[in-house]
C-alpha positions in Angstrom: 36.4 -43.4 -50.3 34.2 -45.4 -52.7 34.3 -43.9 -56.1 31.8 -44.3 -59.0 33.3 -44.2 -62.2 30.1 -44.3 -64.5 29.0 -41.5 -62.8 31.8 -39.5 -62.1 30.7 -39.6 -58.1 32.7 -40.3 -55.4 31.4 -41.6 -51.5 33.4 -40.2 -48.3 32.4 -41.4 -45.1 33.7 -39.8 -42.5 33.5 -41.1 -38.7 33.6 -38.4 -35.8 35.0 -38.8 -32.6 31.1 -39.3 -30.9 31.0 -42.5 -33.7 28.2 -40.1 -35.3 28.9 -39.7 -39.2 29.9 -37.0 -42.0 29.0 -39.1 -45.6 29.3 -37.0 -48.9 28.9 -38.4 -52.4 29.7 -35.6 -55.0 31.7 -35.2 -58.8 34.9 -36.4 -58.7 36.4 -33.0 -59.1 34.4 -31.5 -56.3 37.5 -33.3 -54.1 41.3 -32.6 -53.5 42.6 -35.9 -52.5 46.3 -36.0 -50.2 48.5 -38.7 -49.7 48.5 -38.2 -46.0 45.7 -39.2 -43.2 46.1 -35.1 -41.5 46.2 -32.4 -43.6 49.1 -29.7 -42.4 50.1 -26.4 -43.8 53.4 -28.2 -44.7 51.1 -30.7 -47.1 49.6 -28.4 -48.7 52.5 -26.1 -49.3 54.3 -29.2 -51.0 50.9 -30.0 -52.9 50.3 -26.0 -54.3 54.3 -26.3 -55.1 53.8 -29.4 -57.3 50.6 -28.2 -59.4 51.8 -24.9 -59.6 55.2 -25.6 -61.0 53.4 -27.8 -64.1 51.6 -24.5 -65.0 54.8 -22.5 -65.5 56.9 -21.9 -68.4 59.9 -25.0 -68.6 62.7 -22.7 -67.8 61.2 -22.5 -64.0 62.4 -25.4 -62.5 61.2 -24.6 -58.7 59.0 -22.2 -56.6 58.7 -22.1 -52.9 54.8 -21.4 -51.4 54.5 -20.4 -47.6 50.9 -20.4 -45.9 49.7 -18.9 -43.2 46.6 -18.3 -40.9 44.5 -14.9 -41.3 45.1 -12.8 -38.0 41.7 -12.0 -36.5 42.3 -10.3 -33.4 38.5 -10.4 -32.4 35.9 -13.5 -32.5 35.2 -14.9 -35.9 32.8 -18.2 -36.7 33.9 -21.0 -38.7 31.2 -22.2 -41.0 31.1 -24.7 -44.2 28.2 -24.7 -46.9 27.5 -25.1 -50.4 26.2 -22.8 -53.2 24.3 -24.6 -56.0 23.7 -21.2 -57.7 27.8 -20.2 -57.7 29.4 -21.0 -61.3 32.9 -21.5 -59.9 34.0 -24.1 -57.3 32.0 -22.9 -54.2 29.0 -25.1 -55.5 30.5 -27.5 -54.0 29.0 -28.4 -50.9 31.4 -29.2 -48.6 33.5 -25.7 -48.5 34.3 -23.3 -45.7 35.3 -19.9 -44.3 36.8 -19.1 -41.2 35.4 -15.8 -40.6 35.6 -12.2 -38.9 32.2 -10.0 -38.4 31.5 -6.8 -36.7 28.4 -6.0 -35.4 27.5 -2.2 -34.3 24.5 -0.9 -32.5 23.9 2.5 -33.2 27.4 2.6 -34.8 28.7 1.6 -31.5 30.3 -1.8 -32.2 29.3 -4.6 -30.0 31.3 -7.1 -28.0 28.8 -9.3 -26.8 27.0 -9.8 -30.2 30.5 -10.5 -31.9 30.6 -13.2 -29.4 27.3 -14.6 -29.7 27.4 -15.3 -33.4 31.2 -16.2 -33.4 29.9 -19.2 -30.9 26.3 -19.4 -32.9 28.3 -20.3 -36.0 31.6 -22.1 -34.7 32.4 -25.2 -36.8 29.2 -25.1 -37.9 27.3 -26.0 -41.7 25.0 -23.9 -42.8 22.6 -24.9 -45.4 19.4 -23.8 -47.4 16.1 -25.1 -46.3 15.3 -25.8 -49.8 18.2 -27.8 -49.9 17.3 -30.0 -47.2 16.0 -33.7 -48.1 14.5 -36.9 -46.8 17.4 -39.7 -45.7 15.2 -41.6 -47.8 16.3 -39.7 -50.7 20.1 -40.2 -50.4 21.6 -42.5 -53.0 23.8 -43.9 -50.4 23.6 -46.2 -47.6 23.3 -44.2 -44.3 25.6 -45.8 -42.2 23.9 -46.5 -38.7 24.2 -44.5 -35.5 22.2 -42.9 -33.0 22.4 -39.4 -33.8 19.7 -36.8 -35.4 21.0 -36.2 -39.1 20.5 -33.4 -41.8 20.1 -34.7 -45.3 21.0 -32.1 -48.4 22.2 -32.3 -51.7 21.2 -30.3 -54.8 22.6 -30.0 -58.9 24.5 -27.9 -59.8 26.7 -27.2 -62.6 29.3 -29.7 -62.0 26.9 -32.3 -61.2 24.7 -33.6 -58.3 26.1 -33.1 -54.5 24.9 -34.7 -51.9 25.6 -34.5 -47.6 24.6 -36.1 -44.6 26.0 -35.1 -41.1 24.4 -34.9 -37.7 22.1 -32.3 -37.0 23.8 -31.1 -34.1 26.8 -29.7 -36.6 24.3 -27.5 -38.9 21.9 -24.9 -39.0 19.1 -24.4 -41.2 18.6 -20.9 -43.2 15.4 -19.7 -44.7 17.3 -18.7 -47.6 20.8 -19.3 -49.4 24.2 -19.1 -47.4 25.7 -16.5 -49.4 27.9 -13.9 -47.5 25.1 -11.4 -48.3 22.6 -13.5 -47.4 24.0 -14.4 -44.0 24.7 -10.8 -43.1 21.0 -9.5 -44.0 20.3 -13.2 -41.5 22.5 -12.0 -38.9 20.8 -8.5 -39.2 17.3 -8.9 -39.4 17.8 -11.8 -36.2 19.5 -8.5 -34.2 17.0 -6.3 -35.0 13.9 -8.3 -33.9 15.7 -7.6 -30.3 16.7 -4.2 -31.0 13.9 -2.9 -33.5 14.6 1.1 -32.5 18.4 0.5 -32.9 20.2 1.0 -35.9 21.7 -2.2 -36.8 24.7 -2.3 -39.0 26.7 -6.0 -39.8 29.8 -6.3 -41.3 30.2 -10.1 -42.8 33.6 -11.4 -44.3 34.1 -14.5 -46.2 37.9 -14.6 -46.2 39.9 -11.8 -47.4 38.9 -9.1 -49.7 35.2 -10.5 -49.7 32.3 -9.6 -47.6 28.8 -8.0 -47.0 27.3 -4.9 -45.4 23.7 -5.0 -43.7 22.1 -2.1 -42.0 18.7 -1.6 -40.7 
């Protein structure tokens, strides 16, 4: 990590296992940084632990936080992005979900689709064409390797965000990546094949949140 003082930025370079590259340079707070080179559900119990206890009254000297995975019995995609237009922390442009959908045809809910967009959108970024930029553009050095690379970055209320990563890892939208967003995507895509079908789409970001399409 280089970090930027003046201007409040910091640089992360990150180097896959193909030698291609994941570089972000975004606001200081936009980061959670761990003492540790993996990140485990045990770290991050013992990190929640530590900042929670300094928000509590004096005369609670110790808490215990327990983590686990969300059950998804069915396929679910995996997908990172970042909302310039979101006044909390999801403008941040390096955040995920790892999510469930349900797609019906004709109320009858479909397998195969679940399927197709679970493996569409596995590990995957999503990002907003009008988010997308020249690698000229970037105001950091692109390291060098031989794969295709996406270029974003945008402002947004906690400053300017910027991301590079290869090509082959994103996909880009005609619009933004909000859950309802990417369900009227998902929908409309479906019902170019199916157009006298009812099309319905269920799309969760996490729990309690989500989206419902139908055309």
């Amino acid at each position: 990590m280089q970090c930027d003082p003046g201007a409040e930025r910091s640089q992360v370079n990150y180097i896959l296992n193909d030698n291609s590259a994941i570089q972000l340079k975004c606001p200081n707070e936009a980061y959670c940084l761990l003492e540790s080179e993996t990140v485990t559900l045990e770290l991050l119990e013992t990190y929640l632990e530590q900042v929670i206890l300094l928000q509590l009254p004096d005369n609670i000297t110790g808490l215990e936080v327990k983590l686990r995975n969300e059950q998804i019995a069915t396929p679910y995609y995996h997908y990172t992005h970042g909302l310039k237009k979101h006044n909390g922390n999801c403008q941040r442009i390096a955040h995920g979900h790892r999510s469930k959908i349900d797609i019906y045809i004709d109320d009858v809910y479909s397998d195969a689709l679940v399927k197709d967009w679970a493996n569409r959108w596995r590990d995957i970024y999503l990002v907003s064409a009008e988010d997308v930029i020249d690698k000229g553009d970037l105001s950091f050095i692109v390291l060098q390797n031989k794969s295709d690379k996406l270029c974003t970055a945008y402002h947004a209320q906690q400053g300017y965000f910027e991301l590079l990563l290869p090509a082959s890892r994103a996909e880009v939208l005609p619009r933004d990546t909000t859950v309802e967003e990417l369900a009227n995507y998902i929908c409309e895509q479906i019902k170019a094949r199916y157009s006298e079908q009812k099309i319905t789409v269920y799309a969760y970001e996490g729990i309690g949140k989500g989206a419902i399409t139908e055309r």
